[in-house]
N, C-alpha and C positions, 0 to 999 in steps of 0.2 A: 484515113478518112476521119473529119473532129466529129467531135458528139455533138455536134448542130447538126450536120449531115446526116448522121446516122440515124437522127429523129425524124428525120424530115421524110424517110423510110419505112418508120412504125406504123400499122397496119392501122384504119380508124376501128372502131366495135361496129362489129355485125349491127346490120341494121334490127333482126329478132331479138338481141338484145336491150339495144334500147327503146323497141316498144315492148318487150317484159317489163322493164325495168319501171316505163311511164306506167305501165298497168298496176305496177303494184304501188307506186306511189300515188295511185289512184283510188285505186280500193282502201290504201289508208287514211288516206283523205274524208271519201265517202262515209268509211265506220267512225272516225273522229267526231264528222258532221251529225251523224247519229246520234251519239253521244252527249254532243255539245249542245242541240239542238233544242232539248228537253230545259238544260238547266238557263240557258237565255229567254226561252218562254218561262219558267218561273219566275227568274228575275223581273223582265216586262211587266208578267201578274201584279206584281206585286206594286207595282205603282199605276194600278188601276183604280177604278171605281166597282162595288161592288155588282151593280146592271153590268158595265161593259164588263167584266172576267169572265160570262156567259159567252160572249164570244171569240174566238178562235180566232185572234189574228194578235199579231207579234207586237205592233204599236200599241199604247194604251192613248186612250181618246177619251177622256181628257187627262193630262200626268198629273199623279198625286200622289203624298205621301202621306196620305191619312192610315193607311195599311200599318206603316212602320211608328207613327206615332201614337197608333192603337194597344201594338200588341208592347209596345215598351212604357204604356203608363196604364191602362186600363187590365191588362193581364201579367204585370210583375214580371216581362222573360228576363230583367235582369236578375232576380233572386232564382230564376229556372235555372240561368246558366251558370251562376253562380255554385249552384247541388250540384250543377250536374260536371263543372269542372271539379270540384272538390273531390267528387264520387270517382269519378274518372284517373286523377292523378293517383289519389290514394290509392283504390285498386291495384291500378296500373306498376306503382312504386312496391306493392306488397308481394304482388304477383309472378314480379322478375325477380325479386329476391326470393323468395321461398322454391318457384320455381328453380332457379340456379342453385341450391342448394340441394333440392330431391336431384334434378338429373346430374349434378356434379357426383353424388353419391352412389347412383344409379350408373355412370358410365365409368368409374373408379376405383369405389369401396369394394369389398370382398367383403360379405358376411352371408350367416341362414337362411336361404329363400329370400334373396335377390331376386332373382328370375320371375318365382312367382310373385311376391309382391309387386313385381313390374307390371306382369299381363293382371295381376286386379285391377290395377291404378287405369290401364288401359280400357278395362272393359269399361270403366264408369261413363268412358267415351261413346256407349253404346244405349247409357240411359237419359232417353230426355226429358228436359226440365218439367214437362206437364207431370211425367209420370213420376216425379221426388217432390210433386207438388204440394200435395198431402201433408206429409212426412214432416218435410223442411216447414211449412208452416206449422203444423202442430207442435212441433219444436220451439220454433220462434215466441210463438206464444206463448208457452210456458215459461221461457225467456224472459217475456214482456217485452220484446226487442223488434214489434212490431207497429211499424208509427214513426220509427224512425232510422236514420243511417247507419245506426251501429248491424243488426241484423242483416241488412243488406251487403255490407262491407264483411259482415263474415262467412257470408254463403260463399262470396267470390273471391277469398284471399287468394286462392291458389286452384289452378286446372289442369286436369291430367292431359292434355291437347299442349298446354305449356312448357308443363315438365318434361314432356316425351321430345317435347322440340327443345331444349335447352339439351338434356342429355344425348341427344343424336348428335349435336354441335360439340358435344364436350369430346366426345371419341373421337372426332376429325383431330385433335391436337394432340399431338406428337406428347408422349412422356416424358421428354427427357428436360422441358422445365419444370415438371414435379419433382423430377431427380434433382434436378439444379436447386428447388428450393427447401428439398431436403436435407442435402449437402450446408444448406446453412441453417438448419433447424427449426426450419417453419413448419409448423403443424398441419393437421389436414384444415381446417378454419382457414388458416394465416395463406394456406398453396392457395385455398379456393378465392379469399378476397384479394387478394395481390400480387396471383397468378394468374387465374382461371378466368376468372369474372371479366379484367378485361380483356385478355387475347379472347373473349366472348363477344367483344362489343357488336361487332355485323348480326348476330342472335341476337341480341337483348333491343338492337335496335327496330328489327322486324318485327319482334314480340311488342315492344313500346307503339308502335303504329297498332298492328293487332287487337290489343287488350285495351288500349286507350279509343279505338272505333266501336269495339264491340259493347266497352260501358257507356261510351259517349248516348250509343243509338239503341240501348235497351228497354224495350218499350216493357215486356211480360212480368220481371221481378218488381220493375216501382211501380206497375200498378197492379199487384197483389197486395205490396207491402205499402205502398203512399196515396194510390186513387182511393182511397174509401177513408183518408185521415185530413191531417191538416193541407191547406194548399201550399204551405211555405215552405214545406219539403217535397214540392214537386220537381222533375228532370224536364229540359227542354221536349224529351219525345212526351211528356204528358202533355207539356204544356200546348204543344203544336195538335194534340188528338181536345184538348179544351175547345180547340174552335170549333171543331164539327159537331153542330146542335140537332137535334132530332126534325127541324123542318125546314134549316138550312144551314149553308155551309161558308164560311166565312174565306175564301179563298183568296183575294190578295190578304188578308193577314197571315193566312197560312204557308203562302209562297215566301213573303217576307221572312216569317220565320225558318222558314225550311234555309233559308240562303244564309241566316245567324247562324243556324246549328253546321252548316255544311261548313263554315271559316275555323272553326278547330280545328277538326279533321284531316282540312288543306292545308293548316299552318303547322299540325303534327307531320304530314306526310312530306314537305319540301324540305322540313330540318332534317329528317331520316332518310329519304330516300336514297343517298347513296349507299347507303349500308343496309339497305332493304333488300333487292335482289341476290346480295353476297351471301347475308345470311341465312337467305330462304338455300339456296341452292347449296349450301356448304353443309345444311343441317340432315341434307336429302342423300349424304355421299354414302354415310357410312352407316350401316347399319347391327 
C-alpha cells in the first residue's frame, strides 16, 4: 500500500479535542484583550481634548495633538528621559557587572564564611526601602550627594535579588571550562570575563530587561532624592506624577506620556526576549 493510501486511513482529531483546543485559543485571546485594552484607551486619551478625556469611549472627539505638544515643550519630557535613560543604562551597566562578579565568587570561590555572607546578602532582600529610608538618606546627606545623580546611582549599584540570580546561573555551568581556562593560565578575573560572563549571556539578558524596567519606573528614590530640588534632574515617572495638580488632572498629557515612558521598556524587551525565558528558568535549575 503507498503512503498516499495509508493517509487517507489516519484517523481526523476527536471532535473534544478540537473544541479544547478552540477554547483555549479563546481564553487567550480574551486575556490578551484584557490586557491590550487598557493601553489602546491610553493611547486614544491622549489625542483628546482635555472636556472629552471625562468621557469613557475609545474615539477621541475631536483628534488632537495638543497633549503631546504640551508635555514635550511646556514640561521638558525630553531632559526627563534623557535622566532617566542615562539613570537606567548606568545602573543597569554597573549592576550586571558587580552583580556577576559576587555570584561568580559566590558559586565558585572557596573561602571563610561563604555561606554565611551569602544568607546576609540574602536577608537584605527582606528589608524594604521605606524602612533603610532614614538611614540611607542621612547618609546621603552628609555625603552632600543629595540633589543630584551621583547618590542615587550609588544606593543602586548592586542588589542582592541580582547577585543571588547571577550566582544560581553560574552553578548550572559545567566546571570543566574553568578547568580548560586554567590549563591555559587564566586567572580567576580572566575565567570570570572570558569564560563565565558570556556562557552567562541568557542571565545577564534577563537581569538587563529586570534592572533596566525597575530604574526606568522608580518613582520612591528620585522623589526623595530630586522632588524637592531642581526640576532638571527629574526621571519621566516624576515627570508624568508633575501633571496631577491638587484640583485637576491633566490626563491626555499624562496618557501621552505614559505611551513615551512605556517605548523603552518595549524596545528593551524585543532585543532581549529571546534569552529572557532561558535565563530566568536555567537560574531556577540549580540550587
Amino acid at each position: 500500500m503507498s503512503a498516499t493510501a495509508a493517509n487517507e486511513y489516519i484517523p481526523g482529531r476527536a471532535r473534544s479535542e478540537v473544541v479544547r483546543k478552540a477554547f483555549f485559543y479563546a481564553v487567550i485571546v480574551l486575556v490578551a484583550l484584557i490586557f491590550f485594552v487598557p493601553f489602546i484607551y491610553t493611547l486614544t486619551t491622549s489625542f483628546k481634548t482635555l472636556p472629552d478625556a471625562a468621557n469613557v469611549t475609545f474615539l477621541p472627539h475631536p483628534w488632537t495633538t495638543s497633549a503631546w505638544h504640551t508635555i514635550w515643550t511646556q514640561y521638558d519630557f525630553k531632559t526627563y528621559i534623557k535622566n532617566s535613560v542615562f539613570l537606567a543604562v548606568v545602573i543597569t551597566v554597573c549592576s550586571i557587572f558587580l552583580s556577576g562578579l559576587g555570584g561568580y565568587a559566590f558559586a565558585r570561590l572557596k573561602f571563610p564564611g561563604r555561606e554565611l555572607l551569602f544568607f546576609l546578602v540574602l536577608g537584605t532582600l527582606m528589608i524594604p526601602d521605606q524602612l533603610r529610608l532614614i538611614p540611607v538618606f542621612v547618609m546621603l546627606t552628609n555625603w552632600h550627594l543629595i540633589g543630584n545623580f551621583s547618590g542615587y546611582i550609588l544606593i543602586n549599584l548592586v542588589s542582592a535579588g541580582n547577585l543571588f540570580f547571577m550566582r544560581q546561573y553560574f552553578m548550572t555551568i559545567p566546571k570543566d571550562f574553568e578547568e580548560a581556562a586554567k590549563l591555559d593560565g587564566a586567572g580567576y578575573f580572566k575565567t570570570f570575563w572570558r569564560v563565565m560572563l558570556p556562557l552567562a549571556l541568557p542571565a545577564i539578558s534577563a537581569l538587563v530587561i529586570l534592572q533596566f524596567q525597575g530604574t526606568w519606573n522608580d518613582f520612591f528614590w528620585p522623589l526623595i532624592l530630586f522632588g524637592q530640588g531642581n526640576a532638571s534632574h527629574y526621571t519621566v515617572q516624576l515627570g508624568l506624577a508633575e501633571l496631577n495638580f491638587n484640583y485637576s488632572t491633566l490626563w491626555p498629557q499624562i496618557c501621552a506620556g505614559s505611551i513615551i515612558a512605556i517605548l523603552p521598556i518595549l524596545a528593551i524587551f524585543l532585543a532581549f526576549q529571546r534569552y529572557f525565558i532561558s535565563g530566568v528558568v536555567s537560574a531556577g535549575v540549580k540550587g
